[in-house]
Biopython code that builds the backbone (N, CA, C, O; Angstrom):
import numpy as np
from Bio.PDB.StructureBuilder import StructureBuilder

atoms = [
    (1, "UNK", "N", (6.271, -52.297, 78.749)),
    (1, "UNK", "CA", (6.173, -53.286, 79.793)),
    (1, "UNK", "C", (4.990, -52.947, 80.701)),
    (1, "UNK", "O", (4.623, -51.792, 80.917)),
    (2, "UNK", "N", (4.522, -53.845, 81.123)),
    (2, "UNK", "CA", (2.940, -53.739, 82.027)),
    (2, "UNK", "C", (3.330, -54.559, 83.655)),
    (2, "UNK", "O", (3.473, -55.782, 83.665)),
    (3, "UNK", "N", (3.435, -53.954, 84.623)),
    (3, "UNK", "CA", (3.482, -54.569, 85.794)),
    (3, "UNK", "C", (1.655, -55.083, 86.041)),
    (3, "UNK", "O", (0.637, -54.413, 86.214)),
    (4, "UNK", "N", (1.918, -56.626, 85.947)),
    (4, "UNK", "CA", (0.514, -57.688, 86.174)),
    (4, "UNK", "C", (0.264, -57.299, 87.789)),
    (4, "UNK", "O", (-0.784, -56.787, 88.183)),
    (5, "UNK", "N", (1.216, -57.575, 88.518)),
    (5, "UNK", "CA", (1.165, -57.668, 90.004)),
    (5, "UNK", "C", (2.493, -57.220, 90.733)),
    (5, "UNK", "O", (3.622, -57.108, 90.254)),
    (6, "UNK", "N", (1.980, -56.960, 92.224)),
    (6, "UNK", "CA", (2.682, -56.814, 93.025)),
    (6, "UNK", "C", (2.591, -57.496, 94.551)),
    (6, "UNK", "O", (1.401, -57.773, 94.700)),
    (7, "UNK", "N", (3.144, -57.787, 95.442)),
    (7, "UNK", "CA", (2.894, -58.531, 96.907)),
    (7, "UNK", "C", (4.588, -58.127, 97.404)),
    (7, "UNK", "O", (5.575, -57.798, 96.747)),
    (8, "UNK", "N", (4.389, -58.305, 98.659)),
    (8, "UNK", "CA", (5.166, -58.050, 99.695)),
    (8, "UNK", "C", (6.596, -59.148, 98.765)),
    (8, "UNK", "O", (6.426, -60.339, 98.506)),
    (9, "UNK", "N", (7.846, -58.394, 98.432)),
    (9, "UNK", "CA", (8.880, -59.283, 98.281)),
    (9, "UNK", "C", (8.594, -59.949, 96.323)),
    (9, "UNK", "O", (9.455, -60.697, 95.859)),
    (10, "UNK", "N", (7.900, -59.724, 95.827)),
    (10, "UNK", "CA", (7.471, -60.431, 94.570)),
    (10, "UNK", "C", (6.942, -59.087, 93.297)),
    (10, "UNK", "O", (6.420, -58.199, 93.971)),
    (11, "UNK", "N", (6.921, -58.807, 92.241)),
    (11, "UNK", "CA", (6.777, -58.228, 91.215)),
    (11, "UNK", "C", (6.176, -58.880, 90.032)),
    (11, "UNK", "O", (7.121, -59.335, 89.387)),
    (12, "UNK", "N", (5.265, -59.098, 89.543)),
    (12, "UNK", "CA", (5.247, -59.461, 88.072)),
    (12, "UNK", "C", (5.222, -58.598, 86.925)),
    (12, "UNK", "O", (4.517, -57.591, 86.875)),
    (13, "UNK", "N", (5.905, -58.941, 86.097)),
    (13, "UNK", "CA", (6.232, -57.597, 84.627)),
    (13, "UNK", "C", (6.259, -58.556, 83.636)),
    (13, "UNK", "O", (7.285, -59.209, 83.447)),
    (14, "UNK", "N", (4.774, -58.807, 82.656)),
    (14, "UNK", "CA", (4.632, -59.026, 81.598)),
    (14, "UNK", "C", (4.795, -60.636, 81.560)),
    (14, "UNK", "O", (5.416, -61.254, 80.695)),
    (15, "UNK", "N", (4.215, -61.112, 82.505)),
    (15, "UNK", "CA", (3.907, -62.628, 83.330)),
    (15, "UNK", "C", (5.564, -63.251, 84.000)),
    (15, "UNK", "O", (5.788, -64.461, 83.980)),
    (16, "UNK", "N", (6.337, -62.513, 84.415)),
    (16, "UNK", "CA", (7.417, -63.019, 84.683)),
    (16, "UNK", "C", (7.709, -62.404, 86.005)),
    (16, "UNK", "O", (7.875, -61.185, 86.037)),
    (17, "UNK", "N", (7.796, -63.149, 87.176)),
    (17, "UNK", "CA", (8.543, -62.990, 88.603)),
    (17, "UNK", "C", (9.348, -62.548, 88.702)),
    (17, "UNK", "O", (10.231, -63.126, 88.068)),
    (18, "UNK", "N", (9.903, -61.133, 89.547)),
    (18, "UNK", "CA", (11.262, -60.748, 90.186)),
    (18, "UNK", "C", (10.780, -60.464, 91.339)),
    (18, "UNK", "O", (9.819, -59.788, 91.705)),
    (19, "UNK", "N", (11.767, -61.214, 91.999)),
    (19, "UNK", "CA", (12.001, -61.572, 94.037)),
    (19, "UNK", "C", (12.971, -60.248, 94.303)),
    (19, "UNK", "O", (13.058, -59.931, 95.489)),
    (20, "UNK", "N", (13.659, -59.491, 93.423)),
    (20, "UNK", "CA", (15.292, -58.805, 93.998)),
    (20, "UNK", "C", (14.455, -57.539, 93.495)),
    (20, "UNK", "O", (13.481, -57.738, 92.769)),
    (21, "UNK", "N", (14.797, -56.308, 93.847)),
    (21, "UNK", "CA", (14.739, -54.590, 93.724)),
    (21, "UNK", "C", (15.155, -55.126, 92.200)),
    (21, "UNK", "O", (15.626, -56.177, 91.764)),
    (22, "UNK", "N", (14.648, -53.594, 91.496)),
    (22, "UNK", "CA", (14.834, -53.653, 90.022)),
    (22, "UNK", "C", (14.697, -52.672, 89.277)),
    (22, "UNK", "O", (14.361, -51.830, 90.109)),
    (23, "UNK", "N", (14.706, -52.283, 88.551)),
    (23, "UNK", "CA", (15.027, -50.848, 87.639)),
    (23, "UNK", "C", (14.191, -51.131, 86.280)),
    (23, "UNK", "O", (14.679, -52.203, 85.924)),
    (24, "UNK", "N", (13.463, -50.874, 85.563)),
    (24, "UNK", "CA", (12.840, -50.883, 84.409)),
    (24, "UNK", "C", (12.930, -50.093, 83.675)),
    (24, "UNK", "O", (12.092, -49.207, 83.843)),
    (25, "UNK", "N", (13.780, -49.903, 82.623)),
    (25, "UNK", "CA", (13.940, -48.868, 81.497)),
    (25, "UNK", "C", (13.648, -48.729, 80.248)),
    (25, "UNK", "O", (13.955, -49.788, 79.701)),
    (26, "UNK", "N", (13.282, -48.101, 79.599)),
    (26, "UNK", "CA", (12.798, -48.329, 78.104)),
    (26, "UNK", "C", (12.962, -49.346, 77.678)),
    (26, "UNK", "O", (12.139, -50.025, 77.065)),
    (27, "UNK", "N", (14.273, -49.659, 77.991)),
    (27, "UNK", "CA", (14.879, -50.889, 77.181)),
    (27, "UNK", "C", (15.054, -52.283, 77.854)),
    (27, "UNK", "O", (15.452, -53.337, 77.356)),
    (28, "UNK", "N", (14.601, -51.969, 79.269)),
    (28, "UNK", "CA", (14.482, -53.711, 79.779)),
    (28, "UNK", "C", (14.544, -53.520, 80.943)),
    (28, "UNK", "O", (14.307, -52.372, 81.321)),
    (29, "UNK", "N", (14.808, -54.331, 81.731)),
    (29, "UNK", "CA", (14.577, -54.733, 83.518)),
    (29, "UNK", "C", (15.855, -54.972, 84.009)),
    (29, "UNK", "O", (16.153, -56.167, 83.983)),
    (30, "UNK", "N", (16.981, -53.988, 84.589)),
    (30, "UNK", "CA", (18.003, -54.383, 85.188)),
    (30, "UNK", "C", (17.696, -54.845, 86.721)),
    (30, "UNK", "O", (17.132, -54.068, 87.490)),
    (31, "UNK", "N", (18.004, -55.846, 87.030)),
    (31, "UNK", "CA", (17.641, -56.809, 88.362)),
    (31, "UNK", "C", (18.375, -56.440, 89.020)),
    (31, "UNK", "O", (19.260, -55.715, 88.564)),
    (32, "UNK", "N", (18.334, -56.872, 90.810)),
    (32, "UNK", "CA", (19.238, -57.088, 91.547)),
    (32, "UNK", "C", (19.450, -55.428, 91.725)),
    (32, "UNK", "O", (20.590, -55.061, 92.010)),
    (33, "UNK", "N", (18.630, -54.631, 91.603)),
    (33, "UNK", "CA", (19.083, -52.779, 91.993)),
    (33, "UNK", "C", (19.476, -52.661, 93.719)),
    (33, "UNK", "O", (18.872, -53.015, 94.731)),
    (34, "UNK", "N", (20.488, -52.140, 93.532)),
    (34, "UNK", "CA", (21.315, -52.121, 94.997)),
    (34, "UNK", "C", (21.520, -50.826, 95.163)),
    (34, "UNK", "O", (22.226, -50.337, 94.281)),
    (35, "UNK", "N", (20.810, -49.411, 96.752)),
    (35, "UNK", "CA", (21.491, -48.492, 96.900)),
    (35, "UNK", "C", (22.590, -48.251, 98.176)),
    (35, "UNK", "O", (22.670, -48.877, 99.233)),
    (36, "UNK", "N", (23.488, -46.999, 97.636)),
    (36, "UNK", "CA", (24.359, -47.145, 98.634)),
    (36, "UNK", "C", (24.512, -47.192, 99.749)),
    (36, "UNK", "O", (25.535, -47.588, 100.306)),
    (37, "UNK", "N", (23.323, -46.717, 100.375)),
    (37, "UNK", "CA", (22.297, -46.677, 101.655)),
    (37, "UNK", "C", (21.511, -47.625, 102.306)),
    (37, "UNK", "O", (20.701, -47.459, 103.217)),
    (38, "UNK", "N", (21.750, -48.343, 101.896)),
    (38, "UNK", "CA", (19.576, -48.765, 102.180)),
    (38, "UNK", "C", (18.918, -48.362, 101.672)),
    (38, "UNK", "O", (18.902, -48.353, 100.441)),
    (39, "UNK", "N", (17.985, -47.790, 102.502)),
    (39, "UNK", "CA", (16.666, -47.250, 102.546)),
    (39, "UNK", "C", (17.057, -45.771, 102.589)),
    (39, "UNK", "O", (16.454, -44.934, 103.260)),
    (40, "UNK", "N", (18.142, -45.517, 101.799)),
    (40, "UNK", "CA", (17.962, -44.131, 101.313)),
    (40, "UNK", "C", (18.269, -43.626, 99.881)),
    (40, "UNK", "O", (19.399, -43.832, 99.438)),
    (41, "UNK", "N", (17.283, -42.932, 99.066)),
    (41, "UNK", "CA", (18.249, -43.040, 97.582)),
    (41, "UNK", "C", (18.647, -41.945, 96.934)),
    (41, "UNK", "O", (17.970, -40.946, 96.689)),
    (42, "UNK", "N", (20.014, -42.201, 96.601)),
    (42, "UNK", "CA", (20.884, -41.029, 96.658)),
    (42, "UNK", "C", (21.352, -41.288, 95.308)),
    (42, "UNK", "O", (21.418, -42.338, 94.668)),
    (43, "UNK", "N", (21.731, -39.829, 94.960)),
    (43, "UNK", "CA", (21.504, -39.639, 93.138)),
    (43, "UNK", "C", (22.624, -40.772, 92.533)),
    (43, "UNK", "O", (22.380, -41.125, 91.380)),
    (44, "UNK", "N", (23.741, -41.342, 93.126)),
    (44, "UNK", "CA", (24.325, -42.155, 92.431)),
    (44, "UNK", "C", (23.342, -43.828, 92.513)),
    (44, "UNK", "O", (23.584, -44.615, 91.599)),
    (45, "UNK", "N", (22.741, -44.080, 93.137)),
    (45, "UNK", "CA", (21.941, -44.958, 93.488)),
    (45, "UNK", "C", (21.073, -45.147, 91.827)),
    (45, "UNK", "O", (20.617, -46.237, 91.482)),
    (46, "UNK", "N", (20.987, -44.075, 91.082)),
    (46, "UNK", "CA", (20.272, -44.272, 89.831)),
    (46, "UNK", "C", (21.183, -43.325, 88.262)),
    (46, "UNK", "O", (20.940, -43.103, 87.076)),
    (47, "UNK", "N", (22.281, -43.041, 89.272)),
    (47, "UNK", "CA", (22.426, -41.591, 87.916)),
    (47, "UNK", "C", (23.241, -42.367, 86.681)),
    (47, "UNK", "O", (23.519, -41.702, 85.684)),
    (48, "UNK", "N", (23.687, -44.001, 86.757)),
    (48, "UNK", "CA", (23.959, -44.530, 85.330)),
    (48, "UNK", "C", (22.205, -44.435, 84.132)),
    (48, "UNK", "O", (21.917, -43.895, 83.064)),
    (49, "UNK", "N", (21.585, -45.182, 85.002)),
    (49, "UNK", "CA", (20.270, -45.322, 84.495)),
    (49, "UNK", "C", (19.449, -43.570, 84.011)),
    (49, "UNK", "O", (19.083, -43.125, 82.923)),
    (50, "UNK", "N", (19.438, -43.155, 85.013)),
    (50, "UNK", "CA", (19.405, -41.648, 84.164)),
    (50, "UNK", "C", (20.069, -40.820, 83.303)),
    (50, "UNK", "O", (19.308, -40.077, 82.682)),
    (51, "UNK", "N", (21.185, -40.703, 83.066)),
    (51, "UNK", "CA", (22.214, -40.955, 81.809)),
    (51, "UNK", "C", (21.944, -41.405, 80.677)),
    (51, "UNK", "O", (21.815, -40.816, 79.604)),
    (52, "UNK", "N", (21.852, -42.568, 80.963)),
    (52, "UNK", "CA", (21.816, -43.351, 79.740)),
    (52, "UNK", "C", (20.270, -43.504, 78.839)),
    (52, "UNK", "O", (20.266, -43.877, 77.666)),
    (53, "UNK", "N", (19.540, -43.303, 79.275)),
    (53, "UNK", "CA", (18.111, -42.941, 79.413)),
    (53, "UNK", "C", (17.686, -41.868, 79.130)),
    (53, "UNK", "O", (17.228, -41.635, 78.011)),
    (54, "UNK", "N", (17.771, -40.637, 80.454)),
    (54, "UNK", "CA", (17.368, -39.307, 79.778)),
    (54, "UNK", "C", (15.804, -39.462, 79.833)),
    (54, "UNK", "O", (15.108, -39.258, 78.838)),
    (55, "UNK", "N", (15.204, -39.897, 81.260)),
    (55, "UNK", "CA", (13.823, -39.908, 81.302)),
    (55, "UNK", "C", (13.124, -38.413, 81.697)),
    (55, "UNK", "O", (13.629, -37.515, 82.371)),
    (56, "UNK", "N", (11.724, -38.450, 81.017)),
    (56, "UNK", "CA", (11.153, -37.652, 81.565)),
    (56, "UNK", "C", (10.733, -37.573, 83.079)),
    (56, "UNK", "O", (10.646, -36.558, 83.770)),
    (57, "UNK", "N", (10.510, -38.796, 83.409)),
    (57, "UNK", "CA", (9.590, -39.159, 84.364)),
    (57, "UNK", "C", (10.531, -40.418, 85.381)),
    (57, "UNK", "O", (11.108, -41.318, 84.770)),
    (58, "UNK", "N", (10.587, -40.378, 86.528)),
    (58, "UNK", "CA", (11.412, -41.501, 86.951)),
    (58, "UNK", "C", (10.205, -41.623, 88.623)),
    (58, "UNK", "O", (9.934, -40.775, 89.473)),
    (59, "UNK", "N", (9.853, -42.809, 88.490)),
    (59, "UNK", "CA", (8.724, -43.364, 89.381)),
    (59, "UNK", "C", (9.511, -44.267, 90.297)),
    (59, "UNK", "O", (10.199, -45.168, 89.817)),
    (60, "UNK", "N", (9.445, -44.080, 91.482)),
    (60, "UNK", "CA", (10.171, -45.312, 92.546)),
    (60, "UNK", "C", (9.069, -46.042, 93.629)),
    (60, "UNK", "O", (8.509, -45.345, 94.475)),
    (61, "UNK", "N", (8.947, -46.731, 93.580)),
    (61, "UNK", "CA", (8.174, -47.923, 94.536)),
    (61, "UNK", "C", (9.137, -47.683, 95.623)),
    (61, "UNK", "O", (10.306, -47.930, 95.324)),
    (62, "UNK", "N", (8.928, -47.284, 96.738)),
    (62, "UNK", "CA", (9.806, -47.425, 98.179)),
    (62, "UNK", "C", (9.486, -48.230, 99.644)),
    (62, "UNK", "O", (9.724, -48.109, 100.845)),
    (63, "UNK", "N", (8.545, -49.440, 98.385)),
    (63, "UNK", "CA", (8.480, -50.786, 99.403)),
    (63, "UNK", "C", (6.988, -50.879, 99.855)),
    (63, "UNK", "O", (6.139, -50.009, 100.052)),
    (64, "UNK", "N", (6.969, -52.227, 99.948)),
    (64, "UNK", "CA", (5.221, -52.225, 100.856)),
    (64, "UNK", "C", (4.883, -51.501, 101.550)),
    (64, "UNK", "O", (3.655, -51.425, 101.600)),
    (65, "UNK", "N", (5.573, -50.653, 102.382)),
    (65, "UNK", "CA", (5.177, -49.930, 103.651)),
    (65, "UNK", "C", (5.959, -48.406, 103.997)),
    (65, "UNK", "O", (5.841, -47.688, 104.990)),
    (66, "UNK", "N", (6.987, -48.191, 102.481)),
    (66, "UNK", "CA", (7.911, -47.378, 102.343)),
    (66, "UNK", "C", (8.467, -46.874, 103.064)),
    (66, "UNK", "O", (8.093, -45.763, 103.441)),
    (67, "UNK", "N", (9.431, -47.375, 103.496)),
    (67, "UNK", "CA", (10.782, -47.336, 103.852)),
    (67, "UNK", "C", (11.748, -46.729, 103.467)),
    (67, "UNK", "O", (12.636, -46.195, 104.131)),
    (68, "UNK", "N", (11.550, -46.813, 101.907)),
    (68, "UNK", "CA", (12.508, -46.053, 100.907)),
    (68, "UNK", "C", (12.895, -44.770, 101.063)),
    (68, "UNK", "O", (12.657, -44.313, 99.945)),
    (69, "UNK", "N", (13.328, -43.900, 101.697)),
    (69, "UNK", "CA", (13.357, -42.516, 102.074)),
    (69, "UNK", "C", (14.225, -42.114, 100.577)),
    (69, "UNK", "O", (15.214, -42.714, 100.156)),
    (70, "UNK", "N", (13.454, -40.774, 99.847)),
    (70, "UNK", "CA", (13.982, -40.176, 99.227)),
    (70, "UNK", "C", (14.920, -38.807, 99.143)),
    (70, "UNK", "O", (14.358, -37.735, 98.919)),
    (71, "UNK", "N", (16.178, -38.855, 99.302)),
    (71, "UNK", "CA", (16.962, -37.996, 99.801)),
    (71, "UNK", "C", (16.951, -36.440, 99.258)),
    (71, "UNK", "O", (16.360, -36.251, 98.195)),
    (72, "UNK", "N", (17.415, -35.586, 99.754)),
    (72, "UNK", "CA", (17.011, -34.253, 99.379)),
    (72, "UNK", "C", (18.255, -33.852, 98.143)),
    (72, "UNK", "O", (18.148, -32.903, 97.367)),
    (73, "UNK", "N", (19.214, -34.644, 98.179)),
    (73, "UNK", "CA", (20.475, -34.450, 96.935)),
    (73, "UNK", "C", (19.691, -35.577, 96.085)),
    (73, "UNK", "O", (19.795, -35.110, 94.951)),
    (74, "UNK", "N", (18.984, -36.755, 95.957)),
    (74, "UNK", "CA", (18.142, -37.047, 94.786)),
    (74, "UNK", "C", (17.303, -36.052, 94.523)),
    (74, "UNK", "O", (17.598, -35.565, 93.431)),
    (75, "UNK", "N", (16.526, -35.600, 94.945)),
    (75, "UNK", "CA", (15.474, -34.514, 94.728)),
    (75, "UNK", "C", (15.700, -33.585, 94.037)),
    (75, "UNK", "O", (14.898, -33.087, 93.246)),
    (76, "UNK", "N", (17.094, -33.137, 94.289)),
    (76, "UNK", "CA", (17.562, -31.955, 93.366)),
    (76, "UNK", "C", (18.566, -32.414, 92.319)),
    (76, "UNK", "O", (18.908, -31.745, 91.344)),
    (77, "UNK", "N", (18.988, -33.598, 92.623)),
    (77, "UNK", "CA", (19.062, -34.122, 90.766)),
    (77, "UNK", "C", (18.336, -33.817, 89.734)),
    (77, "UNK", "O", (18.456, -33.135, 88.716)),
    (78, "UNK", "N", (16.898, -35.033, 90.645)),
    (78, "UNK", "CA", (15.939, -34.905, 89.534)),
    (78, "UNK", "C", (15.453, -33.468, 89.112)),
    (78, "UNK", "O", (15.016, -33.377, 87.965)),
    (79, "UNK", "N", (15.473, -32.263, 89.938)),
    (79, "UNK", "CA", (15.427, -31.442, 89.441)),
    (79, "UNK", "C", (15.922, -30.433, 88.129)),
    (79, "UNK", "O", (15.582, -29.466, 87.448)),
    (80, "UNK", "N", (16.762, -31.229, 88.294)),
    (80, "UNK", "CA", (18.596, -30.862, 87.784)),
    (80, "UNK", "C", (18.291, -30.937, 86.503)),
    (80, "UNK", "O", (18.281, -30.074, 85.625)),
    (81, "UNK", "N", (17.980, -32.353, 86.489)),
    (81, "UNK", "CA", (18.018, -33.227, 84.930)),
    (81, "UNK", "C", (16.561, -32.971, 84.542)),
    (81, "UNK", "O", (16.105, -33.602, 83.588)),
    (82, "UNK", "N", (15.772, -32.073, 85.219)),
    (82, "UNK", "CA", (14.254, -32.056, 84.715)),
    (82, "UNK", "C", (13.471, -33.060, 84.278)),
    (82, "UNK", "O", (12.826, -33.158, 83.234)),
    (83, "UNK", "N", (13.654, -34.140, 85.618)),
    (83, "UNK", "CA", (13.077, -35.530, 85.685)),
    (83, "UNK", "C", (11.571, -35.400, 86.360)),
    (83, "UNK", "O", (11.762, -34.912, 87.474)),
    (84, "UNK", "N", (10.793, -35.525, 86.252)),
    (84, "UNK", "CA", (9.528, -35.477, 87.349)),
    (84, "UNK", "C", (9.882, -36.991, 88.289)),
    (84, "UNK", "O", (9.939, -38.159, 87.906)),
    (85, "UNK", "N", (10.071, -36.404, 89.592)),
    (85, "UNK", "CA", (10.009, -37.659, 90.075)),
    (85, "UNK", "C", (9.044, -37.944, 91.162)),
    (85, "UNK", "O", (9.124, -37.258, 92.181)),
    (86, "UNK", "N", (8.052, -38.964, 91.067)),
    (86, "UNK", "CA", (6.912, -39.666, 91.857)),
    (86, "UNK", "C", (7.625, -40.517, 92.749)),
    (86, "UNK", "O", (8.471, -41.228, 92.207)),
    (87, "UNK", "N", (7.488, -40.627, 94.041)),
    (87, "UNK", "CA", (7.362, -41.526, 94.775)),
    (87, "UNK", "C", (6.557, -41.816, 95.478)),
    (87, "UNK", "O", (6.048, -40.834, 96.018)),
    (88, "UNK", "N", (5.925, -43.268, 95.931)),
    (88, "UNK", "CA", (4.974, -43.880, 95.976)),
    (88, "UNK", "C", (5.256, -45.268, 96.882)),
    (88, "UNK", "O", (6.195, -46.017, 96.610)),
    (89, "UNK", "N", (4.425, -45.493, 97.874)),
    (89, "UNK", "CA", (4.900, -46.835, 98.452)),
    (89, "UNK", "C", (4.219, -47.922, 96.914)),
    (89, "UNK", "O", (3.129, -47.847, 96.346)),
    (90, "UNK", "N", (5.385, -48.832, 96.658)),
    (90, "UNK", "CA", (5.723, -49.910, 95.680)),
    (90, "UNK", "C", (4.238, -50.391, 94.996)),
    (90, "UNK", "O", (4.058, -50.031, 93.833)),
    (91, "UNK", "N", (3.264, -51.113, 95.595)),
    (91, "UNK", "CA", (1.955, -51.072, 95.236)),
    (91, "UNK", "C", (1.267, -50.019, 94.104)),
    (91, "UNK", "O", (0.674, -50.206, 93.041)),
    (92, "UNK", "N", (1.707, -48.630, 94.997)),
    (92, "UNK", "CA", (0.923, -47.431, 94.450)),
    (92, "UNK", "C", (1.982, -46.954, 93.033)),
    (92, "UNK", "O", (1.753, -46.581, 91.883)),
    (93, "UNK", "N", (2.931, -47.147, 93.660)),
    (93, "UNK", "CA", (3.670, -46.992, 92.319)),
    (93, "UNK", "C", (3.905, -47.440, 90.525)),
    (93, "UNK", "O", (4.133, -47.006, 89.396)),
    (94, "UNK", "N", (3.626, -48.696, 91.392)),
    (94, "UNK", "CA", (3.325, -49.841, 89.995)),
    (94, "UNK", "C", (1.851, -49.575, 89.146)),
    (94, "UNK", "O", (1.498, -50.076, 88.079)),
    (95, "UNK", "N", (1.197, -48.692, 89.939)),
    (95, "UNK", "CA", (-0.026, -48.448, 89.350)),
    (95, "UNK", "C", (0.513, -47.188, 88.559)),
    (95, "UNK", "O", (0.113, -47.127, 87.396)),
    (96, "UNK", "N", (1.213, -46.338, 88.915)),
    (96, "UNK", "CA", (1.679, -44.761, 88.374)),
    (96, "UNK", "C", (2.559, -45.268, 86.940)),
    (96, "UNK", "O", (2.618, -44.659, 85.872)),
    (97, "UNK", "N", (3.157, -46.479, 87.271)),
    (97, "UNK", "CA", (4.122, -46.694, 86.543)),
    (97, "UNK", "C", (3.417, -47.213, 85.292)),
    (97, "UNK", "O", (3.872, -46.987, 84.171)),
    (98, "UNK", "N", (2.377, -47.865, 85.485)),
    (98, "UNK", "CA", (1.398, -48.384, 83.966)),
    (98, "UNK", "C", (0.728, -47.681, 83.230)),
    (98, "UNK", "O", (0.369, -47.834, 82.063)),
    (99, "UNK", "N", (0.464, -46.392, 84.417)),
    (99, "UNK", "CA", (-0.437, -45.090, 83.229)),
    (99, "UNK", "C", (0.908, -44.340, 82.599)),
    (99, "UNK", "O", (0.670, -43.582, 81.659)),
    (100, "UNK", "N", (1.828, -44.427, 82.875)),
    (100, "UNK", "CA", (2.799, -43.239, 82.306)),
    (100, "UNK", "C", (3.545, -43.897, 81.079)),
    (100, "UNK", "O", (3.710, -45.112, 80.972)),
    (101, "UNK", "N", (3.838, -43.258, 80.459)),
    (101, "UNK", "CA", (4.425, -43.306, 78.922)),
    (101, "UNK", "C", (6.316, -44.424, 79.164)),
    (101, "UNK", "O", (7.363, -43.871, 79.502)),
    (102, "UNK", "N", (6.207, -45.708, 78.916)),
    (102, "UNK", "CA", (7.218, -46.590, 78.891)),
    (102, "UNK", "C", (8.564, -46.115, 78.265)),
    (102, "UNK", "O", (9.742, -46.355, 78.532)),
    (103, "UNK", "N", (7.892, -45.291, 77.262)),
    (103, "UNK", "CA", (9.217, -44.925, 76.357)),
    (103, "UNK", "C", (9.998, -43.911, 76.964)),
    (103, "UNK", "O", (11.125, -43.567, 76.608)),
    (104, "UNK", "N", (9.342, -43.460, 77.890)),
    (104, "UNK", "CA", (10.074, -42.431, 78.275)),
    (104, "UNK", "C", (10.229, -42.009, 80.162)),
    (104, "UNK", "O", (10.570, -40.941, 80.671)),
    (105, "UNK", "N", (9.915, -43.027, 80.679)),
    (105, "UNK", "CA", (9.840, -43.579, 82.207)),
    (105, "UNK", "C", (10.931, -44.502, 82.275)),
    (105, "UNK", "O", (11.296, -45.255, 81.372)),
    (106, "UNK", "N", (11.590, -44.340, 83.817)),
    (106, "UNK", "CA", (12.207, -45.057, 84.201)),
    (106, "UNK", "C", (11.374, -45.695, 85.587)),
    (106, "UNK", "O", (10.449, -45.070, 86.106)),
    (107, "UNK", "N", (11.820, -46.943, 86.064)),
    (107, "UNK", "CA", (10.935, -46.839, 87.395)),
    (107, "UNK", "C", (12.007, -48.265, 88.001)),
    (107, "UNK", "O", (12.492, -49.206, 87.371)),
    (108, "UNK", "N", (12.085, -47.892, 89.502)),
    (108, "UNK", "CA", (12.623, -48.042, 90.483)),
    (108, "UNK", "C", (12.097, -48.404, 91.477)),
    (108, "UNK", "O", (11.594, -47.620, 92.281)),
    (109, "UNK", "N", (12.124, -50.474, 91.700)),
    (109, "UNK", "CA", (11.346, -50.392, 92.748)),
    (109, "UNK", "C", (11.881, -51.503, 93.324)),
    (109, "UNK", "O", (12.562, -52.336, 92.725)),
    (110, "UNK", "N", (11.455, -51.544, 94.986)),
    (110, "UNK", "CA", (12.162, -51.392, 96.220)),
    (110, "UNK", "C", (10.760, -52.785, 96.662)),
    (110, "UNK", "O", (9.571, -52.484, 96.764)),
    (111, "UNK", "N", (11.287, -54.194, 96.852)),
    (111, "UNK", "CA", (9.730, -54.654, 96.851)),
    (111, "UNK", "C", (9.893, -55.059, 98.062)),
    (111, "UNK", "O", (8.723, -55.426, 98.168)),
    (112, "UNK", "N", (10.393, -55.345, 99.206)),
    (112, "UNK", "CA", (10.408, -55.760, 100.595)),
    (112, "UNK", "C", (9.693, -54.189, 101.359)),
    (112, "UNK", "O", (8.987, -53.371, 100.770)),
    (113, "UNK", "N", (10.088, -54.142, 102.617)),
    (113, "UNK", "CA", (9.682, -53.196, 103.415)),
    (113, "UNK", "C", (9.546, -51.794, 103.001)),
    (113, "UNK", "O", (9.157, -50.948, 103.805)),
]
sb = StructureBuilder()
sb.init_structure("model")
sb.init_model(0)
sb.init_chain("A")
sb.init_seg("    ")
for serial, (resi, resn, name, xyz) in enumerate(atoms, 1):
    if name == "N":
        sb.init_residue(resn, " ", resi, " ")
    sb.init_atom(name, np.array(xyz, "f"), 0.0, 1.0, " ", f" {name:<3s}", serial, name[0])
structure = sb.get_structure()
């Protein structure tokens, strides 16, 4: 999958619009990504998708202006599970997210604030 674009609230992935947070996994685009927090993300916030997956690499967009605060019990998940994890305000991310290997990336992104 190739993210075309990004703007405040909007995503394009492979000429197709998503308005809602979203998750991109090897295997497709789960919509509508909701954490238990807000603007904070905490290892249950992703740990079906890492599970089931088993990424090397897990990239999060944490909004136009990032907001997204990444919590210190995610941090040591990803450690856990020997995930590399990038975070990036959403823009910068979507760029990280096109050079890195699909098959084996997860990415997580947050497209409002």
């Amino acid at each position: 999958m190739t993210i075309n674009h990004y703007k405040f609230g909007l995503i394009e992935i492979d000429g197709e619009e998503y308005t809602e947070d979203l998750i991109i996994t090897p295997k497709g685009i789960k919509m509508n990504w909701r954490r238990q927090r807000g603007h904070a993300l905490l290892p249950g916030d992703l740990q079906l998708v890492l599970e089931e997956h088993q990424p090397k690499r897990l990239v999060v967009g944490t909004g136009k202006f990032g907001l997204v605060k990444i919590t210190p019990k995610m941090r040591r998940e990803a450690i856990q599970r020997n995930v590399e994890l990038i975070a990036a305000k959403t823009e910068k991310a979507a760029q990280i997210y096109n050079e890195s290997d699909a098959e084996h990336t997860v990415a997580a992104f947050h497209l409002n604030c």
